[in-house]
C-alpha positions in Angstrom: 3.8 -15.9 -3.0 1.9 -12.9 -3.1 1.6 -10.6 -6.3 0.4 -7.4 -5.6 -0.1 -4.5 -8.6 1.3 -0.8 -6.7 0.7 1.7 -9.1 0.3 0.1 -12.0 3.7 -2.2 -11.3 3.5 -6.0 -10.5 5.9 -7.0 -6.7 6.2 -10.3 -5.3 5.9 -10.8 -1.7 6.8 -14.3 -0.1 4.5 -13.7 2.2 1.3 -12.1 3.1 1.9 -8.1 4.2 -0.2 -5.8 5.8 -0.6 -2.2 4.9 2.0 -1.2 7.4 4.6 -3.2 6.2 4.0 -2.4 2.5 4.2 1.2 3.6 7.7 0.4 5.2 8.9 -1.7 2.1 8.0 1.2 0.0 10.1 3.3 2.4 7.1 5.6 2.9 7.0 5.5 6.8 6.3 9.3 8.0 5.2 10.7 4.5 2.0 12.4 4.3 0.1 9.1 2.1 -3.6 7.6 1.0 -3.6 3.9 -0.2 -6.3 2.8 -1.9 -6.9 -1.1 -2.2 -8.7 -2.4 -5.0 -11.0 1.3 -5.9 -11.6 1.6 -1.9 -9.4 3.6 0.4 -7.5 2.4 3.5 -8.7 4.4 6.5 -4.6 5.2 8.9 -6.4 3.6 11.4 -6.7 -0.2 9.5 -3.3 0.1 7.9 -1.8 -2.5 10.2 -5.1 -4.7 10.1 -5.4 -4.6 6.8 -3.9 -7.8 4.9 -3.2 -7.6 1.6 -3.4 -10.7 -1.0 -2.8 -12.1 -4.4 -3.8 -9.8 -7.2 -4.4 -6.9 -5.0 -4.6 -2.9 -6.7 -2.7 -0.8 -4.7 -2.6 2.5 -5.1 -0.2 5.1 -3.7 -0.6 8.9 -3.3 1.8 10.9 -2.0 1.4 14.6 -1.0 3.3 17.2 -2.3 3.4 20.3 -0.5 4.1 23.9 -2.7 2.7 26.6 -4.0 
């Protein structure tokens, strides 16, 4: 099992996920996004390299476009 803290809100994962698939649980796939992982961020190109584990900080920003 695998707790992971996403903006400030605890998920349980029966398995280990990479940044890829956390981006698809999240239903974020195609939105314009920065992760950061524990204070560092997540260069695009090491999203599906990148594993995440237990007691992992992720945090998700979304951009908004307007004006």
């Amino acid at each position: 099992m695998v707790q992971l803290s996403i903006n400030g809100q605890l998920q349980q994962f029966e398995s280990p996920i990479n940044v890829t698939q956390l981006i698809d649980h999240l239903s974020l796939r195609g939105k314009r996004i920065a992760i950061e992982r524990n204070g560092e961020i997540v260069p695009r190109s090491r999203f599906s390299e990148e594993m995440l584990v237990d007691g992992d900080h992720i945090e998700v920003v979304v951009a908004v476009g307007g004006g």
